[in-house]
Backbone as CSV, one residue per row, in Angstrom:
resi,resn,N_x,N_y,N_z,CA_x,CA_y,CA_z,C_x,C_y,C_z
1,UNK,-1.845,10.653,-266.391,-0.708,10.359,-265.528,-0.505,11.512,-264.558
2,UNK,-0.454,11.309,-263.194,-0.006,12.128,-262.396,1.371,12.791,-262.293
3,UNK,1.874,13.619,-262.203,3.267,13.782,-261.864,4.102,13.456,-260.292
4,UNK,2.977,13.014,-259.494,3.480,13.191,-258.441,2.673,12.386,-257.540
5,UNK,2.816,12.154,-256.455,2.356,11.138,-255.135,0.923,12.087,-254.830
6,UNK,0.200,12.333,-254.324,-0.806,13.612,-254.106,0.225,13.818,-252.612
7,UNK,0.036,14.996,-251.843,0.717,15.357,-250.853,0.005,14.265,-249.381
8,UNK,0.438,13.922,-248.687,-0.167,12.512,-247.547,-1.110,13.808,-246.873
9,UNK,-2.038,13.529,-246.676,-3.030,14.030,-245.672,-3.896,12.923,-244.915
10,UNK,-5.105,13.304,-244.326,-5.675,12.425,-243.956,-7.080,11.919,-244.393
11,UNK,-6.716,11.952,-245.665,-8.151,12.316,-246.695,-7.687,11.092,-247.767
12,UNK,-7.173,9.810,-247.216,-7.288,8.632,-247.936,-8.765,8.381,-248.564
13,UNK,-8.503,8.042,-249.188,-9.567,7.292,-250.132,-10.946,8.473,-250.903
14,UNK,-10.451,10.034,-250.486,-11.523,11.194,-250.583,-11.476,11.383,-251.940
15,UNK,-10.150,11.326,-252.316,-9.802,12.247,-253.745,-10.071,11.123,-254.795
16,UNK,-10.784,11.486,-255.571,-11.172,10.727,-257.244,-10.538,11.946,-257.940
17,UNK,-8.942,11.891,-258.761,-8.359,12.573,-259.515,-8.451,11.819,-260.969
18,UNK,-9.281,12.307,-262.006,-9.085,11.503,-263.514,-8.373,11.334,-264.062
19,UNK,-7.993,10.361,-265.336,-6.660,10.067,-265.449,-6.451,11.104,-266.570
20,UNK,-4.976,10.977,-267.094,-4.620,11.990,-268.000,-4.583,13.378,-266.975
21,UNK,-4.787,13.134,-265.862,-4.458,14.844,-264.874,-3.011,14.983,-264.484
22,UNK,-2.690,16.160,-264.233,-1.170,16.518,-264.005,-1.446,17.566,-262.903
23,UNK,-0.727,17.225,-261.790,-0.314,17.788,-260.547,0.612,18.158,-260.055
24,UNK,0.751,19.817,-260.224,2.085,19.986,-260.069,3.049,19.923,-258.531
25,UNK,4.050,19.994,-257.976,4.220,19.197,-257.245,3.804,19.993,-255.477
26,UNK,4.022,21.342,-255.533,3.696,22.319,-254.482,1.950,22.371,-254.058
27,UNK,1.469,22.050,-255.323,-0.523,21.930,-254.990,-0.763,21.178,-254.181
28,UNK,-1.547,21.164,-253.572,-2.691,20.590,-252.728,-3.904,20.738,-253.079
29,UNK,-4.401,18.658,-253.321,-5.559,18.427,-253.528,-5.664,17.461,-252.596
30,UNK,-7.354,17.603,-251.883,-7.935,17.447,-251.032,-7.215,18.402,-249.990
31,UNK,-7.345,19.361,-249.241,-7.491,20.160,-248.414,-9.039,20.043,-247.309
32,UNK,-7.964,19.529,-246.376,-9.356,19.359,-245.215,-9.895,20.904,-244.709
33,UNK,-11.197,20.815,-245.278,-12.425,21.913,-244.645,-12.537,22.312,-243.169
34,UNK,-12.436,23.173,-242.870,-12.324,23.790,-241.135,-13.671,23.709,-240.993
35,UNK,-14.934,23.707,-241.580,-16.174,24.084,-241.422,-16.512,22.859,-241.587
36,UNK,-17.720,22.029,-240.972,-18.385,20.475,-241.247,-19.207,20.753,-242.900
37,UNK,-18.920,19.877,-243.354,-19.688,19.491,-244.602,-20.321,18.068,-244.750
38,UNK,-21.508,18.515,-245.628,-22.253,16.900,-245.992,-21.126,15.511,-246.096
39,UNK,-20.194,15.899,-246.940,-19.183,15.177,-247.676,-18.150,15.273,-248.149
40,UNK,-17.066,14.945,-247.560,-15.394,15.354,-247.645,-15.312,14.726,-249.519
41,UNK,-16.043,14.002,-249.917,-15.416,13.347,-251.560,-15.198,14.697,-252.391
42,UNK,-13.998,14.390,-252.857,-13.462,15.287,-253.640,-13.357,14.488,-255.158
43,UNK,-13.961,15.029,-255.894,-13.997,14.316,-257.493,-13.710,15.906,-258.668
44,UNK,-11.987,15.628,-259.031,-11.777,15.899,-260.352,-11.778,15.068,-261.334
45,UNK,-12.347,15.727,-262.838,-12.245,14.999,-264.142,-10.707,14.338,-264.438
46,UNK,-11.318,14.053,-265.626,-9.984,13.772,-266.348,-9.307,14.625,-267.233
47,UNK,-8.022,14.275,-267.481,-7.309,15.888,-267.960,-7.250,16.943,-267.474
48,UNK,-7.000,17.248,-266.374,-7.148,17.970,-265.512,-5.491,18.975,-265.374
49,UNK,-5.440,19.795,-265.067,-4.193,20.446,-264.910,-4.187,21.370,-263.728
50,UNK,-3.233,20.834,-262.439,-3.729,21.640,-261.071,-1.947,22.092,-261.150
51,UNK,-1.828,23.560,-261.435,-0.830,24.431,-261.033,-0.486,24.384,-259.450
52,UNK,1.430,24.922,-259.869,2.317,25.131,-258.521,1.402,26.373,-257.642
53,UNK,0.820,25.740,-256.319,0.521,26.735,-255.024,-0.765,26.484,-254.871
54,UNK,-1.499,25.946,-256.242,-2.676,25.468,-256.170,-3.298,24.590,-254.749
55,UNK,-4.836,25.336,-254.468,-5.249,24.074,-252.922,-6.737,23.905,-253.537
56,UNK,-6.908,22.790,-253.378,-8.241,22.431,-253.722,-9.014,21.323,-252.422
57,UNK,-9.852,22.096,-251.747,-10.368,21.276,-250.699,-11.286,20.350,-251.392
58,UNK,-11.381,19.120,-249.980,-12.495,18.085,-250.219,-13.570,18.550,-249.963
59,UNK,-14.561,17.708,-250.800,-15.868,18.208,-250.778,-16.322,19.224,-251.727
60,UNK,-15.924,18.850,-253.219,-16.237,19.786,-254.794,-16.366,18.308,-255.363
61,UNK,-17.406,18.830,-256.733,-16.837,17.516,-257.610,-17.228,18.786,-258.684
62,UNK,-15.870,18.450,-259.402,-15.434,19.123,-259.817,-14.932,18.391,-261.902
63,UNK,-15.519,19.012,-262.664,-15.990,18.140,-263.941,-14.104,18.208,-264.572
64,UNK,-13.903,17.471,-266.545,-12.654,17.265,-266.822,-12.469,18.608,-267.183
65,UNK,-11.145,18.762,-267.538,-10.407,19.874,-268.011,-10.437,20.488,-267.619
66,UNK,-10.713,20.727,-265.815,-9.692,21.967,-265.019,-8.678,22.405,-265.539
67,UNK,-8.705,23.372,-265.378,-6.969,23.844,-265.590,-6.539,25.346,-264.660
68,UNK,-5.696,25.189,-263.317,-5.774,26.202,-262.706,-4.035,27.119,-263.101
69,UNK,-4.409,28.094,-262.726,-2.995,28.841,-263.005,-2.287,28.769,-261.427
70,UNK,-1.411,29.284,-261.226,-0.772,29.389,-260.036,-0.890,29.843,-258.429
71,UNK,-1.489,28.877,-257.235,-2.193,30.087,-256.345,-3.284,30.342,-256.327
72,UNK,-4.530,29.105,-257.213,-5.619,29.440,-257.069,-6.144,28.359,-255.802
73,UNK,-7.192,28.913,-255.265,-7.996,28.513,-254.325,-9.636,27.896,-254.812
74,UNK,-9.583,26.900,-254.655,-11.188,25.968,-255.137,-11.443,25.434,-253.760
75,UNK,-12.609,26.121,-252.480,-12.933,25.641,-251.277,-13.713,24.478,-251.623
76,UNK,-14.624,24.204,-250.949,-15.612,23.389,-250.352,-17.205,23.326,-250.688
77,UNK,-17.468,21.935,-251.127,-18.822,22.347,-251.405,-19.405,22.932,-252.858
78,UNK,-18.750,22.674,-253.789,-18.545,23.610,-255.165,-18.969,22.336,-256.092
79,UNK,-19.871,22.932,-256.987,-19.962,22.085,-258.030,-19.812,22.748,-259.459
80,UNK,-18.730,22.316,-260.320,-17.848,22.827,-261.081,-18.134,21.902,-262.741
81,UNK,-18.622,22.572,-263.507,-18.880,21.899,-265.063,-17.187,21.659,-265.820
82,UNK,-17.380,21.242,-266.619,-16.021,20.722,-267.509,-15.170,21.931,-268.232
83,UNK,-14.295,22.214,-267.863,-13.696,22.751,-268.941,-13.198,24.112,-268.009
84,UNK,-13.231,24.132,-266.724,-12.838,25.358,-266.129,-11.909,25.790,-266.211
85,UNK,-11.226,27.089,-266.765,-10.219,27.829,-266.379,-9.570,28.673,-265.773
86,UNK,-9.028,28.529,-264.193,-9.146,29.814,-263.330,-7.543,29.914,-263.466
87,UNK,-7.224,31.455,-263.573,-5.995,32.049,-263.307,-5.137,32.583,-262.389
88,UNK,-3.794,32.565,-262.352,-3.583,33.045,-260.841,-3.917,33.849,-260.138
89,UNK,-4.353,33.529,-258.666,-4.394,33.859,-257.593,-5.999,34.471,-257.323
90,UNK,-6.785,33.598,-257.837,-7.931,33.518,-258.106,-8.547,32.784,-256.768
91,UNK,-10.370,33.083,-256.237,-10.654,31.992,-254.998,-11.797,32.095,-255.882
92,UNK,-12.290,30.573,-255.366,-13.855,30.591,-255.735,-14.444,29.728,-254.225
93,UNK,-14.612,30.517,-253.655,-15.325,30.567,-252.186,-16.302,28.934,-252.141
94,UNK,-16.807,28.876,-251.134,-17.679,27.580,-250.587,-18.844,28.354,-251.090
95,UNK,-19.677,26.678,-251.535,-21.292,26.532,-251.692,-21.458,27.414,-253.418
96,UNK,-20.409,27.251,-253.982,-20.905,27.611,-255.524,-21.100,26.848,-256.769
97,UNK,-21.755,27.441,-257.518,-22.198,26.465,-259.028,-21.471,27.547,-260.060
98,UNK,-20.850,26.542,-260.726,-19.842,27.135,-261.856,-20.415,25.849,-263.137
99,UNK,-20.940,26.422,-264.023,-21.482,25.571,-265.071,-19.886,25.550,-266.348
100,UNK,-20.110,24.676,-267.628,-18.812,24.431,-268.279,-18.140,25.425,-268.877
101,UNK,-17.218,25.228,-269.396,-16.464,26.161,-270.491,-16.806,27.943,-269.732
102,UNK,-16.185,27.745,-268.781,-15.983,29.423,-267.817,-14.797,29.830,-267.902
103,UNK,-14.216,30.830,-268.209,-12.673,31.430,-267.730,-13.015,32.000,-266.982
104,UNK,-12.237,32.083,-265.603,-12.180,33.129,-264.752,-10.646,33.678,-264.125
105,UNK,-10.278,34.751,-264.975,-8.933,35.660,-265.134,-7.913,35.505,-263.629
106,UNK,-7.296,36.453,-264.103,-6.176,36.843,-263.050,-7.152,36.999,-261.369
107,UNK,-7.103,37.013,-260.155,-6.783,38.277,-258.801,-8.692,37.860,-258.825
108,UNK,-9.174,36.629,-259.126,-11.018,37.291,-259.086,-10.985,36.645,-257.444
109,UNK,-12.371,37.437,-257.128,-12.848,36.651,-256.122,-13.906,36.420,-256.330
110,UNK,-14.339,34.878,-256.101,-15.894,34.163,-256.154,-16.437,34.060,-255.156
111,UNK,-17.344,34.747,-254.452,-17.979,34.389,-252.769,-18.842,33.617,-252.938
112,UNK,-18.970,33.059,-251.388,-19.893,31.811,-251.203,-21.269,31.946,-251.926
113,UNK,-21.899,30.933,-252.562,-22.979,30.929,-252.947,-23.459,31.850,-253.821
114,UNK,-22.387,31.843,-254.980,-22.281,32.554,-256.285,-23.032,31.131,-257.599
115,UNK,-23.489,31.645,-258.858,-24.025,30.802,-259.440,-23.269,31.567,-260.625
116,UNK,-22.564,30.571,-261.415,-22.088,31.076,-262.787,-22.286,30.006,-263.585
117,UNK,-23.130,30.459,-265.034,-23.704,29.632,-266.005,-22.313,29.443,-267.090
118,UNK,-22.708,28.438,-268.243,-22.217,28.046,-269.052,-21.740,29.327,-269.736
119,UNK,-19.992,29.256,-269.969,-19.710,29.872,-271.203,-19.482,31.477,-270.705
120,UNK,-19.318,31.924,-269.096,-19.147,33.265,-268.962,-17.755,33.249,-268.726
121,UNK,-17.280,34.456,-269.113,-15.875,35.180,-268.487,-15.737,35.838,-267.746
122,UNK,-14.512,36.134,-266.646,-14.586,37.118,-265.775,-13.110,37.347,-265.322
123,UNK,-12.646,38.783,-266.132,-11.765,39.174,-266.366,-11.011,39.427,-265.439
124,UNK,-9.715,39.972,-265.256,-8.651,39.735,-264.017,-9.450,41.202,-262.612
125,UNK,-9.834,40.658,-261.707,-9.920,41.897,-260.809,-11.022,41.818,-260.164
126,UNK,-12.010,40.974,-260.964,-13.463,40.762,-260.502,-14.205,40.490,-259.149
127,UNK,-14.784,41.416,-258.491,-14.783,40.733,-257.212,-16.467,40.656,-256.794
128,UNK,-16.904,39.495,-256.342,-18.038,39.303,-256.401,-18.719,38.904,-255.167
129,UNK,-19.605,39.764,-254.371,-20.360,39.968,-252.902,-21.072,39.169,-252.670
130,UNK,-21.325,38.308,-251.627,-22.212,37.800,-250.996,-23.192,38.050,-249.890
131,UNK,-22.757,39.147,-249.034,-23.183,39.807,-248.233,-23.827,41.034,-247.965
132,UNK,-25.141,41.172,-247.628,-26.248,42.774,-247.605,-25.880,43.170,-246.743
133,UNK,-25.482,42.629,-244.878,-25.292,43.185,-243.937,-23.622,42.537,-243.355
134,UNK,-22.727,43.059,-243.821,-20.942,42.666,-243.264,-21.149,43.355,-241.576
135,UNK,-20.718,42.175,-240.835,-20.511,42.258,-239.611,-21.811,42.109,-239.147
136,UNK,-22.993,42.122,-239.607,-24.178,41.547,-238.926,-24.192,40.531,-238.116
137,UNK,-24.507,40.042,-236.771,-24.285,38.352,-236.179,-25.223,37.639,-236.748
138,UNK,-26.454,38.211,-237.846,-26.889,37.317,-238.698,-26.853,37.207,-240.115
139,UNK,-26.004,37.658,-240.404,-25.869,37.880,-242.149,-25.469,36.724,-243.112
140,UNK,-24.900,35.527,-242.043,-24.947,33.998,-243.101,-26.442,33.860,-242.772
141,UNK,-27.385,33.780,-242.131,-28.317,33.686,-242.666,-29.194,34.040,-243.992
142,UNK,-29.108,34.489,-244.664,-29.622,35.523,-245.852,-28.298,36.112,-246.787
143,UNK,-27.334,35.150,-246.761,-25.925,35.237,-247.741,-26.732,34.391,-248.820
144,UNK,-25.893,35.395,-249.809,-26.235,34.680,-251.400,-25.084,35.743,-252.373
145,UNK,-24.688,34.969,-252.979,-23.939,35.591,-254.192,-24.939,36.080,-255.772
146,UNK,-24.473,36.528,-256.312,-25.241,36.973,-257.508,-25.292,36.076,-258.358
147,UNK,-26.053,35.682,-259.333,-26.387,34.679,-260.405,-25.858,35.477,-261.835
148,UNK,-24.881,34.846,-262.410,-24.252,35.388,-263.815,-24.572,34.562,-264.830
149,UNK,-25.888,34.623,-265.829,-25.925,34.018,-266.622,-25.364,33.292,-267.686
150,UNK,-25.739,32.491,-268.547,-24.965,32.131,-269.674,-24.342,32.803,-270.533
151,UNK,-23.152,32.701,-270.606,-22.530,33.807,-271.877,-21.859,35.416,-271.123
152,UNK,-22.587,35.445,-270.443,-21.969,37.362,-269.562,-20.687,37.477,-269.817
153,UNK,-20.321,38.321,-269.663,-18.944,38.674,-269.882,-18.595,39.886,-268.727
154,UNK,-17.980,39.555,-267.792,-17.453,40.853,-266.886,-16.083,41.178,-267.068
155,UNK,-16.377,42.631,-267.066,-14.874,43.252,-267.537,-13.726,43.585,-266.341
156,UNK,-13.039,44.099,-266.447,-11.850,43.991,-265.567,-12.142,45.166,-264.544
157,UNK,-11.931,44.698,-263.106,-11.989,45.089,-261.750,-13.419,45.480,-261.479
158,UNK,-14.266,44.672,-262.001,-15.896,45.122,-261.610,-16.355,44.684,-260.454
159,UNK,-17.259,45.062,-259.881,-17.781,44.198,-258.446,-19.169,44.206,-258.570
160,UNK,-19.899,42.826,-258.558,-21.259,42.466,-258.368,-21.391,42.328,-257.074
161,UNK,-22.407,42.998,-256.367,-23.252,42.983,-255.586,-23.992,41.614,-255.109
162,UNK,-24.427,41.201,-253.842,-25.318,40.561,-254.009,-26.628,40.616,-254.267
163,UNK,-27.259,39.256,-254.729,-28.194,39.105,-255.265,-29.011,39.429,-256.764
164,UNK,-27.723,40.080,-257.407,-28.102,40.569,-258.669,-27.893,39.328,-259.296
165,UNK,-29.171,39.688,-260.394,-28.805,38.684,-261.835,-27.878,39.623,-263.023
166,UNK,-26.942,39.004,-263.608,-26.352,39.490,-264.611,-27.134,38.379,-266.153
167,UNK,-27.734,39.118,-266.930,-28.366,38.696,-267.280,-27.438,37.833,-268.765
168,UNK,-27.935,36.433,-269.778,-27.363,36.398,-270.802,-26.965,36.931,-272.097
169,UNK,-25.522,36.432,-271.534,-24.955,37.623,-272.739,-24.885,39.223,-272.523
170,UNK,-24.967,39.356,-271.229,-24.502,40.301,-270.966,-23.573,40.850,-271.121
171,UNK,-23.075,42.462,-270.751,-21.690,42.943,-270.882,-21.330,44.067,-269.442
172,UNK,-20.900,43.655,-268.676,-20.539,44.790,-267.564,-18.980,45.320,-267.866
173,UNK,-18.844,46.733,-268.076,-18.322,47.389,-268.273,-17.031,47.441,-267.187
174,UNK,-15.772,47.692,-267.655,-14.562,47.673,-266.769,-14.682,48.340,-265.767
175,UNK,-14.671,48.007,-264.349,-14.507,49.137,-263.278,-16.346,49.209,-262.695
176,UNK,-16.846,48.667,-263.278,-18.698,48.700,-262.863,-18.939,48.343,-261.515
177,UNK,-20.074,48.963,-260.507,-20.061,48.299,-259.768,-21.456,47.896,-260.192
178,UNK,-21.908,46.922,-259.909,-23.315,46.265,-260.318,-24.022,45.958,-259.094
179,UNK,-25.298,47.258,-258.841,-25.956,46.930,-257.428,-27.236,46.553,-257.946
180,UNK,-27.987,46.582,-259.762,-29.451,45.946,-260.051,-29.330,44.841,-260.628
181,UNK,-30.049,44.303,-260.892,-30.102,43.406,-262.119,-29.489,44.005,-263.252
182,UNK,-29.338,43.075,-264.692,-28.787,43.454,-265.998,-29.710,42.726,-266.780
183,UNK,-30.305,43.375,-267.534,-31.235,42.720,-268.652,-30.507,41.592,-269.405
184,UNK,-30.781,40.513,-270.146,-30.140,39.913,-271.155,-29.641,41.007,-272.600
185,UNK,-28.235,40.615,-272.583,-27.748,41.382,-274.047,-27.606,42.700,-273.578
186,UNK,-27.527,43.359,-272.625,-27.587,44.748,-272.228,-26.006,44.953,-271.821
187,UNK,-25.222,46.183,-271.560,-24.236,46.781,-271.564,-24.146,47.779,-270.447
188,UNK,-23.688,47.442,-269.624,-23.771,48.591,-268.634,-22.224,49.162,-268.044
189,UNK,-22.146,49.968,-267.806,-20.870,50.881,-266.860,-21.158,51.600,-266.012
190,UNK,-19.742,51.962,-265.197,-20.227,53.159,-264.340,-20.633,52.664,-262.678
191,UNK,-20.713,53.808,-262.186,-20.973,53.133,-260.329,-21.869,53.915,-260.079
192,UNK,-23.169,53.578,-259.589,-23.930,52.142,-259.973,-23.672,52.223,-261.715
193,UNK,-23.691,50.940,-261.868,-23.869,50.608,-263.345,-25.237,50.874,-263.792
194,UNK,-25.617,50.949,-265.126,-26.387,51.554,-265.904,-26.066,51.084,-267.361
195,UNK,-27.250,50.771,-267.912,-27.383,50.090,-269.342,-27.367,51.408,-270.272
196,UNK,-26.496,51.146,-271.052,-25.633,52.274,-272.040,-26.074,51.800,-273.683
């Protein structure tokens, strides 16, 4: 059951919201994209729970048991596994893969064309790069976010780099900045981070 009308935009017929979802009444779902995309369809699961301030643009399909905290941002272009949990005031940028059962904490940022596997966390502060050359006039060319394997665990206010793999079951240390790869099962801290 919905709680509410969805807000009128001009994105009739875009939004597939599942049933058993609750919308609180200040959110916005379907948010029209400033940038052209393949496909405005916007598809949440069922059971779904979209918090007050919440915006979720068209063009995600997006699996059941969302559940956002207050003030989070879900752009464009995102394909999202079951069971997501993002917290307030959280973004998860355009063109990303978020696989099931993910928390992602308080204040994170997800940049475009980030890949997060099944079952990782990422604690309040997290901020995660897409870009080798900022302010380049060609640097969306060769944008990519880092790949966080299954299981990782990032600790609070860390920043991945692009193009790193964080490997499974990993552990990045509070405050890390992560400019290599991370082995699977490895532990690293520190700026640059380093396996401890």
């Amino acid at each position: 059951m919905v709680r509410r009308a969805l807000r009128k935009t001009d994105c009739a017929g875009l939004v597939r919201l599942g049933k058993g979802s609750v919308v609180d009444p200040s959110a916005i779902v379907g948010y029209r994209p400033g940038r052209k995309v393949k496909s405005l369809a916007l598809s949440i699961g069922c059971r779904s729970n979209i918090r007050a301030g919440s915006i979720i643009y068209l063009g995600s399909e997006i699996g059941p048991g969302l559940e956002t905290g207050h003030n989070v941002v879900i752009r464009e272009e995102n394909v999202i596994g079951r069971g997501l949990r993002i917290w307030n005031n959280s973004v998860v940028d355009y063109g990303c893969r978020i696989g099931r059962d993910v928390k992602i904490h308080s204040n994170v940022y997800v940049a475009q064309f980030t890949t997060i596997e099944d079952g990782c966390f990422l604690a309040p502060g997290v901020t995660i790069a897409n870009d080798l050359h900022p302010g380049c006039r060609e640097s969306a060319r060769c944008m990519r976010g880092p790949v966080i394997r299954k299981g990782a665990q990032i600790g609070v206010n860390a920043t991945i780099l692009p193009f790193v793999t964080i490997g499974r079951r990993a552990l990045v240390g509070s405050g890390a900045v992560v400019v290599h790869n991370v082995p699977d099962g490895a532990v690293v801290v520190g700026n640059p981070a380093r396996v401890v």
